[in-house]
RODO-2510 file (C-alpha; in nm, 4 decimals, decimal comma):
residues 406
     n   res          X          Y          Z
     1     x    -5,6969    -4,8638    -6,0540
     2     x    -5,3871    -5,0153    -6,0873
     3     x    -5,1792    -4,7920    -6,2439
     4     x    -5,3126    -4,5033    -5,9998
     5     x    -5,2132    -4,7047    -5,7077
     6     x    -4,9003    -4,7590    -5,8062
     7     x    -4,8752    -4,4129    -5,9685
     8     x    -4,9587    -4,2976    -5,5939
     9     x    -4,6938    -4,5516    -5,4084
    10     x    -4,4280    -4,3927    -5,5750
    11     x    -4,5049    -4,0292    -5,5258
    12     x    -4,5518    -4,1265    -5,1797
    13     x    -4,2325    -4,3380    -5,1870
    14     x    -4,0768    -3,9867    -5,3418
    15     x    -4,2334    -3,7769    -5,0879
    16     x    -4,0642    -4,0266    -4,7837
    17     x    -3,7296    -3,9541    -4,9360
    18     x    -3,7798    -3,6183    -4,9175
    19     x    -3,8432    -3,5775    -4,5947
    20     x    -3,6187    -3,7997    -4,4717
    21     x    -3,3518    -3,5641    -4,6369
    22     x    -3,5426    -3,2924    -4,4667
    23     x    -3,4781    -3,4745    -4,1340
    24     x    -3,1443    -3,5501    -4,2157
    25     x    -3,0422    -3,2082    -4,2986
    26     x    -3,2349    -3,0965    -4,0077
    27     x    -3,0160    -3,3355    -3,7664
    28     x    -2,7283    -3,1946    -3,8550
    29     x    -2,7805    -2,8763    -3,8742
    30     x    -2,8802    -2,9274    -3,5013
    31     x    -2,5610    -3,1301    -3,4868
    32     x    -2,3635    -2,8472    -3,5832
    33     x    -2,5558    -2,6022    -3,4340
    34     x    -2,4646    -2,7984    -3,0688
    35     x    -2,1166    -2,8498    -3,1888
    36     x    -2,1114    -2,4338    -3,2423
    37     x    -2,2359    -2,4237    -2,9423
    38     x    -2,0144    -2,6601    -2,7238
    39     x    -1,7081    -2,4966    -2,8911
    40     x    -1,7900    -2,1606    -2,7878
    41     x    -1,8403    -2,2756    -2,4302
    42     x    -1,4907    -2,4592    -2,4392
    43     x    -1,3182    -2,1570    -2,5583
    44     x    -1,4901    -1,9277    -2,3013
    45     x    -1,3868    -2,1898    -2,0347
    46     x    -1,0501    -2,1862    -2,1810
    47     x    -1,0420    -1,8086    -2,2002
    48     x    -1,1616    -1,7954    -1,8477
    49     x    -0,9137    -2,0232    -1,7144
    50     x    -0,6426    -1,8382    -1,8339
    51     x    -0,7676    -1,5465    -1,6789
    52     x    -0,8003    -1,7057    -1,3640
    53     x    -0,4279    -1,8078    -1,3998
    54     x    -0,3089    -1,4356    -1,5136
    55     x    -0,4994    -1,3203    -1,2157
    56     x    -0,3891    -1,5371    -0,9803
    57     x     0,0072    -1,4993    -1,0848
    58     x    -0,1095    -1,0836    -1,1056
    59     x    -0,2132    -1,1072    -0,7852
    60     x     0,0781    -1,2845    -0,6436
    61     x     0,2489    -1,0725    -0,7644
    62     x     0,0704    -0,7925    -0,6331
    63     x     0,0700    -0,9434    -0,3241
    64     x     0,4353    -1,0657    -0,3130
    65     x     0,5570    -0,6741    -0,3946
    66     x     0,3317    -0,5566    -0,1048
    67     x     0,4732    -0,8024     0,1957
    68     x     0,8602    -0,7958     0,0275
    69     x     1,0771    -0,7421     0,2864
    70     x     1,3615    -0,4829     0,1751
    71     x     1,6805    -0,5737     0,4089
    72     x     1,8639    -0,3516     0,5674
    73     x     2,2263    -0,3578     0,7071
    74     x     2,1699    -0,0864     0,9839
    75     x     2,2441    -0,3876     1,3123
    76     x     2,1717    -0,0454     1,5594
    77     x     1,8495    -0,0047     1,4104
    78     x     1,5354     0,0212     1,6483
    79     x     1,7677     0,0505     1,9270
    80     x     1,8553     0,2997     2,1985
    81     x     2,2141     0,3771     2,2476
    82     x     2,2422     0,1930     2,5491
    83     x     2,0837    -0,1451     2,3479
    84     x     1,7128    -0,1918     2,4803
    85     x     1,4071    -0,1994     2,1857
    86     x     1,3213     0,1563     2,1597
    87     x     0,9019     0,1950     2,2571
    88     x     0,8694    -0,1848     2,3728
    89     x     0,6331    -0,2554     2,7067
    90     x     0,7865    -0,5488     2,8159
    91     x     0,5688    -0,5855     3,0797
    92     x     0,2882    -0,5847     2,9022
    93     x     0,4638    -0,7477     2,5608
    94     x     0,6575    -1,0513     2,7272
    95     x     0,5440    -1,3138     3,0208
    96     x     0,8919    -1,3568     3,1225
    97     x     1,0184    -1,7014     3,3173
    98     x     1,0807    -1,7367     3,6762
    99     x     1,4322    -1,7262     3,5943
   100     x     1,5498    -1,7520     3,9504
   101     x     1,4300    -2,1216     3,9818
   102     x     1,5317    -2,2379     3,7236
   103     x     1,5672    -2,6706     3,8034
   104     x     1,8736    -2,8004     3,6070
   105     x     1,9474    -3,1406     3,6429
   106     x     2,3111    -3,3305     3,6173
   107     x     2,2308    -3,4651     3,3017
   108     x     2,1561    -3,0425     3,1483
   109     x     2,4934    -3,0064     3,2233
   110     x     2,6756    -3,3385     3,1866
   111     x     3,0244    -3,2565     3,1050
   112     x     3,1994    -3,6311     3,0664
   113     x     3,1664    -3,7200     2,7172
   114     x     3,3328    -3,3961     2,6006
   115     x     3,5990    -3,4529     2,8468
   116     x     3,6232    -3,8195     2,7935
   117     x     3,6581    -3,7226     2,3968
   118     x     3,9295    -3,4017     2,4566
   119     x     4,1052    -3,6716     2,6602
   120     x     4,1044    -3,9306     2,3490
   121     x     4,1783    -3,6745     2,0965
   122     x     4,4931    -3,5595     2,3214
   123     x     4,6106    -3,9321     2,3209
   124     x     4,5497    -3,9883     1,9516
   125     x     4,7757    -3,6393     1,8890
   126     x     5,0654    -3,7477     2,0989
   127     x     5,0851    -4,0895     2,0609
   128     x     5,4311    -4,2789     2,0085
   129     x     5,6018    -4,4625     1,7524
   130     x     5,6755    -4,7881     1,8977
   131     x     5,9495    -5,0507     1,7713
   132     x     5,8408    -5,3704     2,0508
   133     x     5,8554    -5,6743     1,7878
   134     x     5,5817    -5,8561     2,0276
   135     x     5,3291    -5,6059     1,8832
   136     x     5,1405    -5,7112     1,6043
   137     x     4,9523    -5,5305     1,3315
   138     x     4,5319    -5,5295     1,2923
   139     x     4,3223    -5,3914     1,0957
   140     x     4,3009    -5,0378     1,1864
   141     x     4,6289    -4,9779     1,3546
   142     x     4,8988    -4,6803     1,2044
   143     x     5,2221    -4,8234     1,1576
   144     x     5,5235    -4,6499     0,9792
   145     x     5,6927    -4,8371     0,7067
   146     x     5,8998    -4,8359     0,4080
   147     x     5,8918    -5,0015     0,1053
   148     x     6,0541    -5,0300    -0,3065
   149     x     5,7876    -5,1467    -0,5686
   150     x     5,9438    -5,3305    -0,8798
   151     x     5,7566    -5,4016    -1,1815
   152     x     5,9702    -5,7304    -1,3859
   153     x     6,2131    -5,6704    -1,1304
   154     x     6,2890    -5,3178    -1,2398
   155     x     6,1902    -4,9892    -1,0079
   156     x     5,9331    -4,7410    -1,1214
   157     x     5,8501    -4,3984    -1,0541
   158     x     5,6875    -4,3411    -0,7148
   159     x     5,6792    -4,6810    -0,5905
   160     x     5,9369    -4,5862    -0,3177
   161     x     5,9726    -4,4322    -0,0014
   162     x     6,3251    -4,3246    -0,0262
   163     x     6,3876    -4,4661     0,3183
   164     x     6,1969    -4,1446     0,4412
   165     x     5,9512    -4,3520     0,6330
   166     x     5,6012    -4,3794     0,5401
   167     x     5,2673    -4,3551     0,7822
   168     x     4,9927    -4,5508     0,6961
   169     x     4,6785    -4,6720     0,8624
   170     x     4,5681    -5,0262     0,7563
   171     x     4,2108    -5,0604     0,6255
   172     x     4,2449    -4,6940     0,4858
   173     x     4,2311    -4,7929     0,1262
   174     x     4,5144    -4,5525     0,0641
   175     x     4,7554    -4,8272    -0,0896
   176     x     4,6507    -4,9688    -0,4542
   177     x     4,4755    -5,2932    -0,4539
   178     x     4,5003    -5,5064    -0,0908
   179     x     4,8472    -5,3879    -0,0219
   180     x     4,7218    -5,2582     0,3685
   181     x     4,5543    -5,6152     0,4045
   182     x     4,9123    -5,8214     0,3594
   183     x     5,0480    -5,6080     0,6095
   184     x     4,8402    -5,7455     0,8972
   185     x     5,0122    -5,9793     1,1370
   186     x     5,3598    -5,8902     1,0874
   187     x     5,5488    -5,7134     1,3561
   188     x     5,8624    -5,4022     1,3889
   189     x     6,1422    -5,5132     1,2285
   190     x     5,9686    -5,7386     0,9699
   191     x     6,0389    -5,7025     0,6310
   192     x     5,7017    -5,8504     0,4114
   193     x     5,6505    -5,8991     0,0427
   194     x     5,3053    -5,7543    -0,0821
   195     x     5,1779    -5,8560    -0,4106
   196     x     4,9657    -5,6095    -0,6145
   197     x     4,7951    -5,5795    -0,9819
   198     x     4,7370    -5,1761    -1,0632
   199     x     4,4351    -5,1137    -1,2339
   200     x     4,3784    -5,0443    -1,5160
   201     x     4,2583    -4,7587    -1,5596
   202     x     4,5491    -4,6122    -1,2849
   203     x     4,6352    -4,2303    -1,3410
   204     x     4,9859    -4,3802    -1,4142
   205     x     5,0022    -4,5060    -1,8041
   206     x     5,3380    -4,6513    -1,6400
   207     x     5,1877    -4,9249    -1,4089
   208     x     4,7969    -4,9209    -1,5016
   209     x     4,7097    -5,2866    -1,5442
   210     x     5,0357    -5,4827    -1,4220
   211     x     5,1491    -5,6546    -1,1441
   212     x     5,3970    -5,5128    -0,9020
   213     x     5,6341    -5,6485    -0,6121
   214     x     5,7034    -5,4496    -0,3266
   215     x     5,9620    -5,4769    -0,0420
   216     x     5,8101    -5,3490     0,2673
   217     x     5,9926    -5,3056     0,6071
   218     x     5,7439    -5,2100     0,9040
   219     x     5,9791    -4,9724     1,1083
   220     x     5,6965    -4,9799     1,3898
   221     x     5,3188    -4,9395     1,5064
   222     x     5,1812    -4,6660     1,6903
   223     x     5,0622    -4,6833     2,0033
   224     x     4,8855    -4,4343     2,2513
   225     x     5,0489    -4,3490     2,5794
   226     x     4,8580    -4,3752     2,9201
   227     x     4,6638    -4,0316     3,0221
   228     x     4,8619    -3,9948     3,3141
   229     x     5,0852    -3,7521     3,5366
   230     x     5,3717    -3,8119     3,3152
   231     x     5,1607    -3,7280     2,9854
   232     x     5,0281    -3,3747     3,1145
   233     x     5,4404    -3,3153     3,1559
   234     x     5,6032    -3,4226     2,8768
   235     x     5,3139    -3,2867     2,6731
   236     x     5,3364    -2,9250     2,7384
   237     x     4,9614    -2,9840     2,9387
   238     x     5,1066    -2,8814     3,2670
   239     x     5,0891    -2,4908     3,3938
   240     x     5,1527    -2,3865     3,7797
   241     x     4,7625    -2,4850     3,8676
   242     x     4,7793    -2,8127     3,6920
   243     x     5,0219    -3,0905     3,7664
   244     x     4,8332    -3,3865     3,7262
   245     x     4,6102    -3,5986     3,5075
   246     x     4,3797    -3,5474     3,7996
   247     x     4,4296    -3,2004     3,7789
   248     x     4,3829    -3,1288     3,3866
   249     x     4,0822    -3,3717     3,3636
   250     x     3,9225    -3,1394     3,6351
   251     x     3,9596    -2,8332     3,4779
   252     x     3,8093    -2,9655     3,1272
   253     x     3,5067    -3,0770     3,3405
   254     x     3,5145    -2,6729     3,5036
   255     x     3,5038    -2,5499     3,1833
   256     x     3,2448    -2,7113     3,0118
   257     x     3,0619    -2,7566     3,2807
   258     x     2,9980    -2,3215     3,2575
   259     x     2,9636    -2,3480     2,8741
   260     x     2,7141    -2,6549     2,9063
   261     x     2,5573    -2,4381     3,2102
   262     x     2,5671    -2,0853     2,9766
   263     x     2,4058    -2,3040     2,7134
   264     x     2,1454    -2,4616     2,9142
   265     x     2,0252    -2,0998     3,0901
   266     x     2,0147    -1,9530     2,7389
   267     x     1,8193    -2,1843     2,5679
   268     x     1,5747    -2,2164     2,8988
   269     x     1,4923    -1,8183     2,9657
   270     x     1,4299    -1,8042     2,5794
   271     x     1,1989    -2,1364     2,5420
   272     x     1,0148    -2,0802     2,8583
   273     x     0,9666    -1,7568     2,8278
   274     x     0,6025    -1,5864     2,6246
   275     x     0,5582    -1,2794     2,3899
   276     x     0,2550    -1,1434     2,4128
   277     x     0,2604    -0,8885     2,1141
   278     x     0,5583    -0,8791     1,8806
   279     x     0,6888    -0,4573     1,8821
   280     x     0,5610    -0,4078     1,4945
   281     x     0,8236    -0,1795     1,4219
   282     x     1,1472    -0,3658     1,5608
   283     x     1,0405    -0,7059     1,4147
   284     x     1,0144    -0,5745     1,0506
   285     x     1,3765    -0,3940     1,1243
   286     x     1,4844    -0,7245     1,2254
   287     x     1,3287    -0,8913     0,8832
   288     x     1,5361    -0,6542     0,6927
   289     x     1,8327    -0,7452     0,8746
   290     x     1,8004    -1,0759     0,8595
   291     x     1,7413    -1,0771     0,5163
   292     x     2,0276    -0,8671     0,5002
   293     x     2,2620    -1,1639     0,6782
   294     x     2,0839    -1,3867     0,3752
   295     x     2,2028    -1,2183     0,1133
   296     x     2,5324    -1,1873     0,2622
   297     x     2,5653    -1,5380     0,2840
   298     x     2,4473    -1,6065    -0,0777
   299     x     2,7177    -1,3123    -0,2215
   300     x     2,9788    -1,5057    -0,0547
   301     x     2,8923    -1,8481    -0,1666
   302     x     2,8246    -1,7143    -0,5252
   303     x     3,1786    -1,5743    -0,4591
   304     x     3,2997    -1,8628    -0,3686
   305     x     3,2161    -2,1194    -0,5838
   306     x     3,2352    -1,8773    -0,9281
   307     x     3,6193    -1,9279    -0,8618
   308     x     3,5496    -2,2941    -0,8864
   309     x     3,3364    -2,2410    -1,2409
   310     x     2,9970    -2,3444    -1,0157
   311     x     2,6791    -2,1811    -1,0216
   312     x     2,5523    -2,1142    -0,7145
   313     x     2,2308    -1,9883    -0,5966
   314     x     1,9577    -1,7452    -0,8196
   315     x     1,7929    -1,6053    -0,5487
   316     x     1,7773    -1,5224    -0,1834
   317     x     1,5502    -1,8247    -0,0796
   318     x     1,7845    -2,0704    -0,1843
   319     x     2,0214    -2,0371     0,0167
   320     x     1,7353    -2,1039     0,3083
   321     x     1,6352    -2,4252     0,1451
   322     x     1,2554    -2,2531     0,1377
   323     x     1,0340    -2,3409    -0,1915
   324     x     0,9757    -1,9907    -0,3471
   325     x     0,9468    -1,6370    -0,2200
   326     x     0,6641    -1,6171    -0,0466
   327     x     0,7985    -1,9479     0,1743
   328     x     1,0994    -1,7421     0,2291
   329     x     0,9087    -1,3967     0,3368
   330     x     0,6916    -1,6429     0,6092
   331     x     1,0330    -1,8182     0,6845
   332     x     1,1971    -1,4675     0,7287
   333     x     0,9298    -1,3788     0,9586
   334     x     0,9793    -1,6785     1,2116
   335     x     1,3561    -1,6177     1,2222
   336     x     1,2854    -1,2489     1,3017
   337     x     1,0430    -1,3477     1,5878
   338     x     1,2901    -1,5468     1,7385
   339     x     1,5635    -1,3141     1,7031
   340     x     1,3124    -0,9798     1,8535
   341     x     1,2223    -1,2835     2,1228
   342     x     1,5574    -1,3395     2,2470
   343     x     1,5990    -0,9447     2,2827
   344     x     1,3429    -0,8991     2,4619
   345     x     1,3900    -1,2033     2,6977
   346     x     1,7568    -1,0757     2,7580
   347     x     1,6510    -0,7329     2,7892
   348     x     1,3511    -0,8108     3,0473
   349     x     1,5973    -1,0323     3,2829
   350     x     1,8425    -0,6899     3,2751
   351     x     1,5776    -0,4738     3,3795
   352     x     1,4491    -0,7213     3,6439
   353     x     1,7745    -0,7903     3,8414
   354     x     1,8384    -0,4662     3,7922
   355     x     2,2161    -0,5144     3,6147
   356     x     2,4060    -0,2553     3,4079
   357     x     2,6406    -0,2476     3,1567
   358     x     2,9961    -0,0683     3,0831
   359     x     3,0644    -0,0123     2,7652
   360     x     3,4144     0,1432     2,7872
   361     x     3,5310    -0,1670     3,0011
   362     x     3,3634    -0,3675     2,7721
   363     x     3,5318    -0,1881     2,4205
   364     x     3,8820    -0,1985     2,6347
   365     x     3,8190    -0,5879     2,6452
   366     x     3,7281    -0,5718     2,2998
   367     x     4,0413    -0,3585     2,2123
   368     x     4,3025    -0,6016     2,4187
   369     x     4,1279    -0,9510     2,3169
   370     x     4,2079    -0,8328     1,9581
   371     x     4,5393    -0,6862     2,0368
   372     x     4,4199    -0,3644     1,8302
   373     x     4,3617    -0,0075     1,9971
   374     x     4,0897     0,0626     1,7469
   375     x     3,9316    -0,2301     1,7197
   376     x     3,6361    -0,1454     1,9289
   377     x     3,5754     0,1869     1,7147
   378     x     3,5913     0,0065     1,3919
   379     x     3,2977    -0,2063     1,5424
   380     x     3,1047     0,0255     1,6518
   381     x     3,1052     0,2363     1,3174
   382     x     3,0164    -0,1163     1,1631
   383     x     2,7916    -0,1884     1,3765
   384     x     2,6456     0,0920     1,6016
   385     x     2,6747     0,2211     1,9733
   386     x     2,3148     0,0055     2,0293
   387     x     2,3850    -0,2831     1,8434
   388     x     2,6898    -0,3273     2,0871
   389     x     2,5018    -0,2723     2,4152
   390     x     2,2643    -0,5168     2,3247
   391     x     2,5239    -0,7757     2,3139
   392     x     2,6681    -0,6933     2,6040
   393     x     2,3203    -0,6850     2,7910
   394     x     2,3114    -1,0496     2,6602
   395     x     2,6404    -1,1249     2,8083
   396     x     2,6025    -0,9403     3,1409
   397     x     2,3010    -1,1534     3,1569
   398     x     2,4301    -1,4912     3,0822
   399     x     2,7186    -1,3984     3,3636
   400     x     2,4559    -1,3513     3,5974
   401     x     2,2258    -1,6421     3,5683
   402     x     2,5536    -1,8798     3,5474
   403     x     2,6730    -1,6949     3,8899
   404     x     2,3693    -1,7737     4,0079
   405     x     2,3266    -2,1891     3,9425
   406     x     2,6975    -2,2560     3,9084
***
């Protein structure tokens, strides 16, 4: 009994190996079988992402070479010959702004800082040399000197100006080292030792890195005169209307007063103003012109800087600052509906007030503001008869509003 029992243990102990090793085999053959499995739905998922992404990019493409805008140099384009949008209801395509009361305050039009700045600029121009040894120099003040640098007590090349006199403003940083800072305090007539060490890394291999002496004389400081009667004289300001400062500051304030007045009306019609409906046909001829004015600008900046060696821009949308192309084609169409906007606004106001336009006056002026007989032709073979008449509805239009709040 014995022996069969343990006869029977083993085969059973055999038989339990087995099937484990059934089991086992059976595990991973399940194992792999998942793994096949798994790996055939990463690569599909691979396989379909890439499609995705050839699709997508095909049909940006697609999409980009059906909305491209072509551009188009033709200015006269979409225009009749006397310069209105040819087709356009504007009564029906534009809510146009009561543009006969039209509130502008003082401040729309404020007119004294740009005077106040001519007037400062005028006085900076002409101001005088002046040799009073009570004057003093500070920082910022332009004096005229002249000065001999020595190096061991010998000369060296450029450290002089040959007694030609030399203009410098103090706190420029156009002197080596704090040369302009010893300079302050002294007066006309002084002569001042200044003290420097070069550099050394100087473009000069004959001074980099040493010390230098240098003899200065300050010949005098420059002062500005008084905007007065006497300035507008002596100046050359003066004509047979002006006489005075009075005077001149006056007619500064005219004049920009009907620029800052022209500005203000132009910006106002056009801001206040509504389109309806864009004219389909005129906006995507003023696309292609604007894209037109685009490339232009990125030919001559490519131009440009190639004489330098510098690489420029690749494409079109650069030179806009706009990401990629299809940023630039939604870009392109805002600009266009501002430009087809302005038109229109301009064009409605010349209808309403019932104004005209002459062109042969108006190519005359051309013609003698050029000093060229042809000058007007030349334009208008550049440009077009209706590219021209629009601008001069624009102007006849500007005229009239500023007649009519000035």
């Amino acid at each position: 009994m014995a022996k069969f029992k343990k006869k029977n243990a083993d085969e059973n102990a055999e038989v339990s190996k087995s099937k484990a090793k059934r089991n086992a085999r059976r595990k991973e053959v399940a194992k792999d079988r998942r793994l096949h499995i798994f790996s055939r739905i990463v690569s599909i998922a691979i396989v379909a992402a890439i499609a995705v992404i050839v699709i997508f990019f095909a049909g940006k493409s697609i999409y980009l070479a059906a909305i491209r805008t072509t551009s188009s140099s033709d200015m006269s384009a979409g225009l009749t010959q006397d310069g209105k949008i040819d087709g356009v209801n504007l009564s029906e395509a534009l809510t146009l702004v009561d543009y006969e009361n039209i509130v502008i305050s003082e401040e729309d039009v404020s007119t004294d800082e740009q005077v106040e700045s001519d007037i400062s600029e005028l006085l900076e121009e002409f101001k005088e040399l002046k040799y009073d040894t009570s004057l003093e120099i500070a920082d910022g003040d332009e004096v005229n000197i002249d000065y001999v640098g020595t190096i061991d007590g010998e000369e060296f090349d450029g450290g002089s100006s040959d007694s030609a006199g030399y203009d410098l403003t103090i706190g420029s940083g156009s002197f080596v080292d704090d040369f302009e800072e010893q300079l302050i305090g002294a007066h006309p007539g002084d002569d001042v030792t200044v003290e420097v060490t070069f550099p050394d890394d100087y473009s000069s291999e004959e001074v980099a890195g040493k010390d230098a002496v240098f003899a200065v004389t300050v010949n005098g400081i420059y002062q500005e005169a008084e905007f007065n009667d006497e300035f507008v004289v002596n100046n050359g300001l003066a004509t047979d209307e002006i006489t005075t400062a009075e005077e001149y500051r006056a007619s500064l304030a005219e004049n920009y007063y009907e620029e800052n007045l022209e500005e203000f009306l132009s910006d106002y019609i056009v801001e206040n103003s509504t389109v309806n409906s864009y004219p389909k046909s005129y906006l995507k001829i003023m696309k292609a012109i604007t894209k037109y004015n685009d490339e232009y600008t990125m030919s001559y900046y490519n131009q440009m800087f190639a004489s330098y060696g510098i690489t420029s821009y690749e494409n079109v949308w650069d030179v806009t600052g706009d990401e990629d192309e299809l940023a630039y084609e939604k870009s392109l169409t805002e600009r266009a509906e501002e430009s087809v906007k302005e038109a229109m606004v301009y064009q409605a106001i010349f209808e309403d007030a019932g104004l005209t336009i002459d062109m042969d006056a108006a190519k005359a002026e051309m013609n003698e503001e050029n000093d060229d007989e042809t000058y007007a032709d030349s334009m208008v073979e550049t440009y077009g008869e209706g590219y021209l008449a629009q601008d001069e509805i624009r102007n006849v239009v500007l005229e009239y509003l500023v007649e009519l709040y000035k």
